[in-house]
DRENZA-359482 format. One record per residue (C-alpha): residue number from 1; residue in three letters; x, y, z. Coordinates in steps of 0.25 Angstrom, whole numbers, plus 2048, in hexadecimal, padded with zeros to 3 digits. Layout:
N
+-----+-----+-----+-----+-----+
|   n | res |  xx |  yy |  zz |
+-----+-----+-----+-----+-----+
| NUM | ALA |   X |   Y |   Z |
...
+-----+-----+-----+-----+-----+
***
This chain:
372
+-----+-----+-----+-----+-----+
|   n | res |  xx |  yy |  zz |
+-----+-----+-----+-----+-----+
|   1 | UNK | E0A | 4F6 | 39E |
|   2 | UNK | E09 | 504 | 39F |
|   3 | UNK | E15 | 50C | 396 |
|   4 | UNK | E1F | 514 | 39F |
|   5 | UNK | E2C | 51C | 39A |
|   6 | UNK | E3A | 51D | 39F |
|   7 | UNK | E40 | 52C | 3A3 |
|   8 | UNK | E4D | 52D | 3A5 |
|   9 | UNK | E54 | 539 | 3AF |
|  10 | UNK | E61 | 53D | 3B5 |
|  11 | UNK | E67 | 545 | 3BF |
|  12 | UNK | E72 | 54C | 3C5 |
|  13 | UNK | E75 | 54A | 3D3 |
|  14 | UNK | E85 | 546 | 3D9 |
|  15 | UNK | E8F | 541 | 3D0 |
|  16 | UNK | E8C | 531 | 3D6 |
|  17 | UNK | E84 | 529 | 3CC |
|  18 | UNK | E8E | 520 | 3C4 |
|  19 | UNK | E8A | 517 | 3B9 |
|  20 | UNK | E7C | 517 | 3B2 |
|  21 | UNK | E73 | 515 | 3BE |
|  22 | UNK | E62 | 51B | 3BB |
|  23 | UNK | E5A | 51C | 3C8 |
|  24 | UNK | E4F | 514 | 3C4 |
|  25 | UNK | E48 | 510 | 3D2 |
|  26 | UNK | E3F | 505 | 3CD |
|  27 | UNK | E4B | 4FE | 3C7 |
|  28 | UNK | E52 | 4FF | 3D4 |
|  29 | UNK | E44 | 4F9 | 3DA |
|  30 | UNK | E42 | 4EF | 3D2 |
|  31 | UNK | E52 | 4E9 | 3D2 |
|  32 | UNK | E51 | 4EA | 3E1 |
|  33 | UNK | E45 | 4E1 | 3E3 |
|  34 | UNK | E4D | 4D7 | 3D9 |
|  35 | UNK | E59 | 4D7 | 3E0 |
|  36 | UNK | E51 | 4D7 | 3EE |
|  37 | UNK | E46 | 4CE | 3EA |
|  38 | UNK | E3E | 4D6 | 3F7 |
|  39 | UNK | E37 | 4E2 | 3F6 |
|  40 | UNK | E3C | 4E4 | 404 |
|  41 | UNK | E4A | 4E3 | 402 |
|  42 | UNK | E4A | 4EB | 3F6 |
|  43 | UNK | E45 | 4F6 | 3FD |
|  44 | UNK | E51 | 4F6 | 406 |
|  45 | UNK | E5A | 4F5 | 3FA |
|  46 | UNK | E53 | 501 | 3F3 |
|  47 | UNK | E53 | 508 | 401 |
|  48 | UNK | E44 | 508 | 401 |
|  49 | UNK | E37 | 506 | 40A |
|  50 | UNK | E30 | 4F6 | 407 |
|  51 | UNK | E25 | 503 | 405 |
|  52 | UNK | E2B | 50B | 3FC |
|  53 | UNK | E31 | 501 | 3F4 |
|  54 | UNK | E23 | 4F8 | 3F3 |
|  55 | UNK | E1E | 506 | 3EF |
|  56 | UNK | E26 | 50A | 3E4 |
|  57 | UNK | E24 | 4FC | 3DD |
|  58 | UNK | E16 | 4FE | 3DD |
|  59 | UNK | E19 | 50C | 3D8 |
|  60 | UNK | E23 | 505 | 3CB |
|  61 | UNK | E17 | 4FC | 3C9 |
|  62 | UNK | E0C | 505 | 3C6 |
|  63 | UNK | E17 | 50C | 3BE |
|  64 | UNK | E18 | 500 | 3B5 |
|  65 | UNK | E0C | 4FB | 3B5 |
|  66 | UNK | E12 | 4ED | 3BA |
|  67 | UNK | E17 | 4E5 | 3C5 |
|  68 | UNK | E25 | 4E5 | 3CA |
|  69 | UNK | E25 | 4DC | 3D5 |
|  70 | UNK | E20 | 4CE | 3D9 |
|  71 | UNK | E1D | 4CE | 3E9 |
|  72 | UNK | E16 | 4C6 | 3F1 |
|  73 | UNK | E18 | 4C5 | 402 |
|  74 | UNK | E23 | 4BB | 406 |
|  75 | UNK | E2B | 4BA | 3F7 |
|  76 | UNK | E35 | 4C0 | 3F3 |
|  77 | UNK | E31 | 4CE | 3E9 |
|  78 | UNK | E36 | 4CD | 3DB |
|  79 | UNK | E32 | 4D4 | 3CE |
|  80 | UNK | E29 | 4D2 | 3C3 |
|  81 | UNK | E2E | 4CE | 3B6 |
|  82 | UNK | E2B | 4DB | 3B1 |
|  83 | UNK | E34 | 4E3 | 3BB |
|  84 | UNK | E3E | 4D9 | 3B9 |
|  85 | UNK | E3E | 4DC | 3AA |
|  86 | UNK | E3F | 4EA | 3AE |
|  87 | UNK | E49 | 4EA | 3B6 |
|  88 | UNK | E52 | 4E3 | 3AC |
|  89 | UNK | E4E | 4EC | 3A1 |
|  90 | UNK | E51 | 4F7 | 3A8 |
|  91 | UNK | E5F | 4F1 | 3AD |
|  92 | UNK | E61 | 4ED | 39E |
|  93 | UNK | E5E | 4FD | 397 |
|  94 | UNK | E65 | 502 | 3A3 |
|  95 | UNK | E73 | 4FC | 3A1 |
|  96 | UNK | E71 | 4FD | 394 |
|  97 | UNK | E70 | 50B | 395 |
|  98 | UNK | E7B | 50D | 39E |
|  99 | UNK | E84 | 510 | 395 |
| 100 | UNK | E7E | 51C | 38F |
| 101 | UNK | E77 | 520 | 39D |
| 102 | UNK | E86 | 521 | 3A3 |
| 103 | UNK | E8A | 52A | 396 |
| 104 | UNK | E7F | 532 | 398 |
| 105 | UNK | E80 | 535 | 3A8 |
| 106 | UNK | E8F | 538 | 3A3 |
| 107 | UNK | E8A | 540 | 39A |
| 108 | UNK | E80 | 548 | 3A3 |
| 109 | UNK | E8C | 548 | 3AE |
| 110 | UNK | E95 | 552 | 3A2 |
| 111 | UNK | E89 | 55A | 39F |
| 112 | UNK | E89 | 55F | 3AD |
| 113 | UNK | E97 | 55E | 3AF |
| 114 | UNK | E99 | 569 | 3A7 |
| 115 | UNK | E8D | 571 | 3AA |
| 116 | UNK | E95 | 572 | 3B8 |
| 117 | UNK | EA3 | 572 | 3B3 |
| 118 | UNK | EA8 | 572 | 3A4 |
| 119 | UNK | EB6 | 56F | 3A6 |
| 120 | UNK | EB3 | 55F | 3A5 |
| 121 | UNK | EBA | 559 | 39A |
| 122 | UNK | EB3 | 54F | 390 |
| 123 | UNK | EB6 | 544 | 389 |
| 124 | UNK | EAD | 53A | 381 |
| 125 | UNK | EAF | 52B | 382 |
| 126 | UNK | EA8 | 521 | 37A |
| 127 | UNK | EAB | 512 | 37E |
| 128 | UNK | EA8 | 506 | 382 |
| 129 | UNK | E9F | 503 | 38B |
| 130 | UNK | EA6 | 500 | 39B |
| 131 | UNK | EA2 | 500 | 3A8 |
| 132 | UNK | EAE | 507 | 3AE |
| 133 | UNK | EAD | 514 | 3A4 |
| 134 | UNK | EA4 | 51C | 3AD |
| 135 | UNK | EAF | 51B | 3B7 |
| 136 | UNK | EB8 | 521 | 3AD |
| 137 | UNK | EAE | 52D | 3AC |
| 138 | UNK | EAC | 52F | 3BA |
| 139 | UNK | EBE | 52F | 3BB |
| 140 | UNK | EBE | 538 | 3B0 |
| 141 | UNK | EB4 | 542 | 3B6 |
| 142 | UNK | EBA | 541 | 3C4 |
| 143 | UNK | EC9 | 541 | 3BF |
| 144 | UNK | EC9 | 549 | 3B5 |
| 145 | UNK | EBD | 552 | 3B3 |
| 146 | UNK | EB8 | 54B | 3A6 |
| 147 | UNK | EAD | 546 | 3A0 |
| 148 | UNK | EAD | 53A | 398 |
| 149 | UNK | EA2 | 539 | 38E |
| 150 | UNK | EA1 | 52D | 38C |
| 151 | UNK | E97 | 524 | 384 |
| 152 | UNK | E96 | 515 | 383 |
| 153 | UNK | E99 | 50F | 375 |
| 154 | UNK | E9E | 500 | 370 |
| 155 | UNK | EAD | 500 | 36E |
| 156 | UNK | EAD | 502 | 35F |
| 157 | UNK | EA2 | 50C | 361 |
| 158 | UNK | EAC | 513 | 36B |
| 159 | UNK | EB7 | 512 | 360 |
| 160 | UNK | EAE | 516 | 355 |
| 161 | UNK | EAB | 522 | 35D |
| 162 | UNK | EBA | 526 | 35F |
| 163 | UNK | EBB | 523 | 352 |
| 164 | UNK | EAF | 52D | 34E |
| 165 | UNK | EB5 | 538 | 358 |
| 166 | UNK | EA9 | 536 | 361 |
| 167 | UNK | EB1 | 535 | 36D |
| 168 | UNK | EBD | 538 | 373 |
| 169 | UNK | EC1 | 52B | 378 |
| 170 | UNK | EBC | 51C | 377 |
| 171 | UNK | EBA | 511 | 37F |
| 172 | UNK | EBB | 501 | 37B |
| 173 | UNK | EC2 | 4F5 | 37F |
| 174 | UNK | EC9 | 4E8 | 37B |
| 175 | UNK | ECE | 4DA | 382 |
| 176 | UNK | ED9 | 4DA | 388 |
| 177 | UNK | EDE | 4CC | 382 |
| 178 | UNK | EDB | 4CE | 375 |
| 179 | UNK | EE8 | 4CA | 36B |
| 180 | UNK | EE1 | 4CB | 35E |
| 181 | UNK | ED2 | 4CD | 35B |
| 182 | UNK | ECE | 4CF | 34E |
| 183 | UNK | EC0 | 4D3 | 353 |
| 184 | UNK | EC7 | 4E0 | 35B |
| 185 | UNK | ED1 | 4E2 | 352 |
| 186 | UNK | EC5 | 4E4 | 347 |
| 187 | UNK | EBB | 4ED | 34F |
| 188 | UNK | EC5 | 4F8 | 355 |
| 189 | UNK | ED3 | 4F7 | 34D |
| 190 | UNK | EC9 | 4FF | 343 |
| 191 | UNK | EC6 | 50A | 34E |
| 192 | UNK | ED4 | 50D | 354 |
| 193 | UNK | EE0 | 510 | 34E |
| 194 | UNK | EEE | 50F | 355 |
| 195 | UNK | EF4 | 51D | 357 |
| 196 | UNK | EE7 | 524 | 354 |
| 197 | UNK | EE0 | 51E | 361 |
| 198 | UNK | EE4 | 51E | 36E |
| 199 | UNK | EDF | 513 | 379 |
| 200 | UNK | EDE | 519 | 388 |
| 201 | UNK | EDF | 50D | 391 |
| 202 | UNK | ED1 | 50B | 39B |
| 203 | UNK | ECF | 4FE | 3A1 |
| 204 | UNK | ECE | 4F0 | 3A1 |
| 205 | UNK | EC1 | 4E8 | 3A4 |
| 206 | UNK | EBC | 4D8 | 3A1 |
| 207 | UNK | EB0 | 4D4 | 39A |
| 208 | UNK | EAB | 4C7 | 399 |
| 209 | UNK | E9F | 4BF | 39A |
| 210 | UNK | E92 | 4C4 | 3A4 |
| 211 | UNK | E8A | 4B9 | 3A7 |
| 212 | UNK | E80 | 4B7 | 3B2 |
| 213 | UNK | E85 | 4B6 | 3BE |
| 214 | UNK | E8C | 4A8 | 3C3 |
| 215 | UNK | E8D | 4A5 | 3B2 |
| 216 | UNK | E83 | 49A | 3B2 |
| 217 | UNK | E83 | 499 | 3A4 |
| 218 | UNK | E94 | 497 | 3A7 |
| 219 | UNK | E97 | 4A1 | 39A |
| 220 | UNK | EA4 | 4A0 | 398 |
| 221 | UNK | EA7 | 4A8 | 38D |
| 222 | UNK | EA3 | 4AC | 381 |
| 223 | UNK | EA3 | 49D | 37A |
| 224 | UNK | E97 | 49B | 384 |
| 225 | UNK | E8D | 4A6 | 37E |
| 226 | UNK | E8E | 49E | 371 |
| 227 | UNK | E80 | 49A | 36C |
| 228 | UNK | E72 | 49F | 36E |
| 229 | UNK | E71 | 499 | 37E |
| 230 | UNK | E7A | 4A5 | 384 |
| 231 | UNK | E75 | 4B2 | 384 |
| 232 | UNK | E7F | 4BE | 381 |
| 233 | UNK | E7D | 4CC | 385 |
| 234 | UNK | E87 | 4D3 | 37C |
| 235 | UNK | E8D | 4E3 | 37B |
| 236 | UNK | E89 | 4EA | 36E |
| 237 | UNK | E92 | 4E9 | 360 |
| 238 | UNK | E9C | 4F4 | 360 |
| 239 | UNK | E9E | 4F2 | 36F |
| 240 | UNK | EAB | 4ED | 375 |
| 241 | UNK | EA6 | 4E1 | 37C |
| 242 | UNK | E9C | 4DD | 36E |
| 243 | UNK | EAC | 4DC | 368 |
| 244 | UNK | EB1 | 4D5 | 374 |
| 245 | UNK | EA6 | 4C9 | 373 |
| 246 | UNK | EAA | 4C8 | 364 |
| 247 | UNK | EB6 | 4C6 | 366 |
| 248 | UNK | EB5 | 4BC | 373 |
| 249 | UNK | EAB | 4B4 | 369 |
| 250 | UNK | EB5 | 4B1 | 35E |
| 251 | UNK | EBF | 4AE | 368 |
| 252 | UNK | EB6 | 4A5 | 36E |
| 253 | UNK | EB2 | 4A0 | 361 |
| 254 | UNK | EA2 | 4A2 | 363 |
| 255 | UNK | E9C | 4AA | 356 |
| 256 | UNK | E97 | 4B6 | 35D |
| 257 | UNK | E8B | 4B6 | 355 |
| 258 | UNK | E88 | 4A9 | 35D |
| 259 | UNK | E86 | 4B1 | 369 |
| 260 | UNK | E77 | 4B2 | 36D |
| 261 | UNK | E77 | 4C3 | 372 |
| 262 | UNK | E6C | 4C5 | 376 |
| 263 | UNK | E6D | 4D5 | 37D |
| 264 | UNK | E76 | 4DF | 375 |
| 265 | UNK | E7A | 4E8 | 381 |
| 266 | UNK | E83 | 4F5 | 383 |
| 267 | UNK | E8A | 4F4 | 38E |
| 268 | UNK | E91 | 4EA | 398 |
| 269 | UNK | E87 | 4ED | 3A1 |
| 270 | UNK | E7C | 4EB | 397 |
| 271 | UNK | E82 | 4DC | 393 |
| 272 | UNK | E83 | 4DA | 3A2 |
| 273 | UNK | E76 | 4DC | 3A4 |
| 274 | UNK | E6E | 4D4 | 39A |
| 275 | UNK | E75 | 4C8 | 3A0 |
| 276 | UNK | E71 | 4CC | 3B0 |
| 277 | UNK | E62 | 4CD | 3A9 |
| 278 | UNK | E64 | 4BF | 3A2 |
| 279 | UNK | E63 | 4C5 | 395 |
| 280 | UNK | E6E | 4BE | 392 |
| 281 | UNK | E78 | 4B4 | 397 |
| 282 | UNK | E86 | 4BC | 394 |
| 283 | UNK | E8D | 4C9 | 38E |
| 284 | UNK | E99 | 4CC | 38D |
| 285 | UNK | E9F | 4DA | 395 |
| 286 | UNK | EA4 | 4DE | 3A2 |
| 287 | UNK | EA7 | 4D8 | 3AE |
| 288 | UNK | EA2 | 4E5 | 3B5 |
| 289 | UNK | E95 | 4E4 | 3AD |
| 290 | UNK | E94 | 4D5 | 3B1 |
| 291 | UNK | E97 | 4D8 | 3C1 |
| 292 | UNK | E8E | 4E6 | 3C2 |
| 293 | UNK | E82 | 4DB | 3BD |
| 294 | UNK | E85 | 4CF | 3C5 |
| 295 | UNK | E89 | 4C6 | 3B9 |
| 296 | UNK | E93 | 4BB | 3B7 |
| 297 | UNK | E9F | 4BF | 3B1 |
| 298 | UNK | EA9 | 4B7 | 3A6 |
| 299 | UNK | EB4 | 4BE | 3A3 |
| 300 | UNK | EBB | 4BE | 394 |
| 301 | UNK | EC3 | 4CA | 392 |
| 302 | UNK | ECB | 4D5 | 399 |
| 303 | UNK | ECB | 4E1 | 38F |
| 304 | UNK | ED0 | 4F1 | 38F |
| 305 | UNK | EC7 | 4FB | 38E |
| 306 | UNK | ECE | 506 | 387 |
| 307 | UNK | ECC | 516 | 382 |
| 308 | UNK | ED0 | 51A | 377 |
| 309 | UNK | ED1 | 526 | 36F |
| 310 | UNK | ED8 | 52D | 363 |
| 311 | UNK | EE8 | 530 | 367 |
| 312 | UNK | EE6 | 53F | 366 |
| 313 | UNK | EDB | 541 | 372 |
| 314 | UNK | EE5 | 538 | 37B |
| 315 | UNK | EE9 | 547 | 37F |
| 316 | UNK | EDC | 54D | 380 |
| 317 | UNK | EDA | 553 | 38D |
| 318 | UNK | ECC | 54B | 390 |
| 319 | UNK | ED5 | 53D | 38B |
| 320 | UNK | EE1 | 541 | 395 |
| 321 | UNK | ED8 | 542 | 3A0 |
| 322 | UNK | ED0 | 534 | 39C |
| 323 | UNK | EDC | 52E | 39D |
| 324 | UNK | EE1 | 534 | 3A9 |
| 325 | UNK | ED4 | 52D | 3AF |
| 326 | UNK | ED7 | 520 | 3A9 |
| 327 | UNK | EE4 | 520 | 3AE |
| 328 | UNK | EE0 | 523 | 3BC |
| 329 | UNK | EE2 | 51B | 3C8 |
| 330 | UNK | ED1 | 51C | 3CB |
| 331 | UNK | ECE | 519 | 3BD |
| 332 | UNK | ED6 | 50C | 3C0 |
| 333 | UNK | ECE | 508 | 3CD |
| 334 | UNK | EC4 | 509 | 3C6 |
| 335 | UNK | EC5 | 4FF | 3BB |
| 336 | UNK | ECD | 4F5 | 3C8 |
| 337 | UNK | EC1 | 4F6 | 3CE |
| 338 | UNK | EB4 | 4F3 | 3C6 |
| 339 | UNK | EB2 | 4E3 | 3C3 |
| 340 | UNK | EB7 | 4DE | 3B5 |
| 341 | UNK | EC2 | 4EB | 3B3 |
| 342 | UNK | ED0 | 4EE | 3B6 |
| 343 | UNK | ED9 | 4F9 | 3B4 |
| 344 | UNK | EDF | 4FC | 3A7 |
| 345 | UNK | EF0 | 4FC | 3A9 |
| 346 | UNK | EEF | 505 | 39D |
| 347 | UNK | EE2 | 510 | 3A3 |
| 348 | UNK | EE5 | 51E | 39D |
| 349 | UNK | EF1 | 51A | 395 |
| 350 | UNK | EF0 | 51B | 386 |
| 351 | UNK | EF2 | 50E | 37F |
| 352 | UNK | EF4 | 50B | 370 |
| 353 | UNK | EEA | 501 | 369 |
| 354 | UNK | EF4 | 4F6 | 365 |
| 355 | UNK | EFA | 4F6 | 371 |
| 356 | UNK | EED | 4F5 | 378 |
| 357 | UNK | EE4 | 4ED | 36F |
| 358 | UNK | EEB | 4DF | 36E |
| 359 | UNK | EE4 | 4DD | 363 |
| 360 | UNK | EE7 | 4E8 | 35B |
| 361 | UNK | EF1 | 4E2 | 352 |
| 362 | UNK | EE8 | 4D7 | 34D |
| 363 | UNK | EE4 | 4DA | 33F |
| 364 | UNK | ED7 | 4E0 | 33A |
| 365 | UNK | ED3 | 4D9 | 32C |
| 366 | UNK | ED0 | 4E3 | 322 |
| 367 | UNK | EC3 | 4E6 | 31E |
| 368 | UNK | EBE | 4DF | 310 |
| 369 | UNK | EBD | 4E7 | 304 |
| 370 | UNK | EAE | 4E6 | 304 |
| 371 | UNK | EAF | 4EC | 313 |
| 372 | UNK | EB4 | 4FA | 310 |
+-----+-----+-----+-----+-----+
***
């Protein structure tokens, strides 16, 4: 096979495009003839001649030096295995990327903002990753006139960032039901201190177990991935939902080193996919993440996604106006609206960590001599 390389581009054009989307047209050829299983009926989908379609599939084939599809007159059109390979690939490093690719079209969106008017307002966020936070950039943008710079991160990366005085504000989250939990209480008692931070309430979403869809497997829980005969998709270490299937493990009782992950990914979506592919059998995350691929969902664990940041930017202009945002009925409508979420009764109000984190008062063991 002959080598070919990937080029990237962008452009600017009306403020429309929201998310991660890259125009790629043999990726929308190609899942088009899988969805439609007829060269025919893809064409209509893609708005296309049965000509001008049959035509540009012989054009990508002669590009990659391989067959796509596999046709004969009277049966149904489906792809090769090499183009399905490549159309999971490409599903799996796109959502992968989305993530970064959304920062960086915010980015771009500042950059330009202020060529053509410099009177925006700016504020870098580092969090968790969430579906709903690009929502947020839009309100704030629309609301507000400001930019939020925000770049993707594990909850403790997010807090280490605050810590660092990397950003402004931080973004992580916790179960809601939680009482005591040792495993929380060790990994962020050590990175926020009551009265020097100040949590922002966002909003509330569920995570749970995405399986494929009907649950075949009947993956109740997290007790049902023990062993090597179910397949787990899990977040990265230093992630929010990483710490969340720790701590669900032990209170299951299962030894989270008997769970057989088999994809490490970055974001719910990621996760999401890798069981859509049949990569694997389950991973943990949002019911969002679940619904936007078609999957089965269990659910576990309502939980609060929070902001935080230190107590003396709570009056920073850039912060009010956040706020402001978070507290707004459109801001609310949003989170009623998208599957798996819900509106936080405490959006925009500033919230102390141990009334908040009902965890909190549980005590953190002190370090051994040999540790410090």
């Amino acid at each position: 096979m002959r080598h070919r390389g990937v080029q990237l581009q962008y452009r600017f054009g009306a403020p429309s495009q929201h998310g991660a989307d890259i125009d790629n047209p043999l990726f929308d050829l190609l899942s088009a003839l899988a969805a439609a299983g007829s060269i025919q009926q893809a064409a209509v989908a893609l708005g296309l001649s049965y000509r001008h379609l049959w035509g540009r599939l012989k054009q990508w084939e002669e590009t990659l030096g391989e067959p796509l599809v596999v046709w004969a007159r009277g049966q149904p059109a489906r792809l090769t295995p090499f183009a399905e390979r490549l159309l999971w690939a490409e599903r799996r490093a796109r959502v992968r990327m989305a993530p970064h690719l959304e920062a960086l079209r915010h980015e771009l969106q500042r950059v330009l903002d202020e060529a053509l008017d410099g009177s925006r307002q700016v504020l870098r966020i580092d969090a968790s990753h969430d579906l709903l936070l690009p929502t947020l950039q839009a309100l704030a943008a629309e609301q507000q006139r400001l930019h939020l710079e925000l770049r993707f991160a594990g909850s403790l990366d997010a807090l280490r960032s605050l810590a660092q005085g990397r950003c402004i504000v931080a973004g992580f989250h916790a179960p809601l039901q939680l009482e005591r939990s040792e495993i929380y209480a060790q990994a962020l008692k050590a990175l926020l201190v009551p009265g020097r931070h100040k949590l922002i309430g966002g909003m509330r979403r569920c995570q749970g177990l995405m399986v494929a869809p009907g649950n075949p497997l009947r993956i109740g829980g997290i007790a049902d991935l023990a062993g090597q005969q179910r397949r787990l998709a899990s977040r990265e270490p230093g992630s929010g939902t990483y710490l969340l299937g720790q701590t669900l493990a032990h209170a299951a009782g299962v030894d989270p080193a008997r769970l057989n992950v088999v994809a490490v990914e970055n974001s719910h979506l990621a996760a999401a996919t890798a069981v859509a592919s049949g990569q694997a059998d389950a991973a943990l995350g949002l019911e969002a993440a679940a619904r936007a691929e078609g999957l089965g969902f269990v659910p576990l664990v309502d939980e609060e996604y929070f902001l935080v940041c230190l107590a003396d930017a709570l009056e920073q202009p850039a912060v009010r106006a956040l706020r402001e945002v978070l507290a707004s009925p459109a801001w609310r409508q949003a989170a009623s609206s998208r599957a798996g979420y819900a509106a936080s009764p405490s959006a925009g109000q500033v919230l102390s960590l141990t009334r908040a984190l009902p965890w909190w008062h549980f005590r953190t063991p002190r370090p051994h001599a040999a540790d410090d």
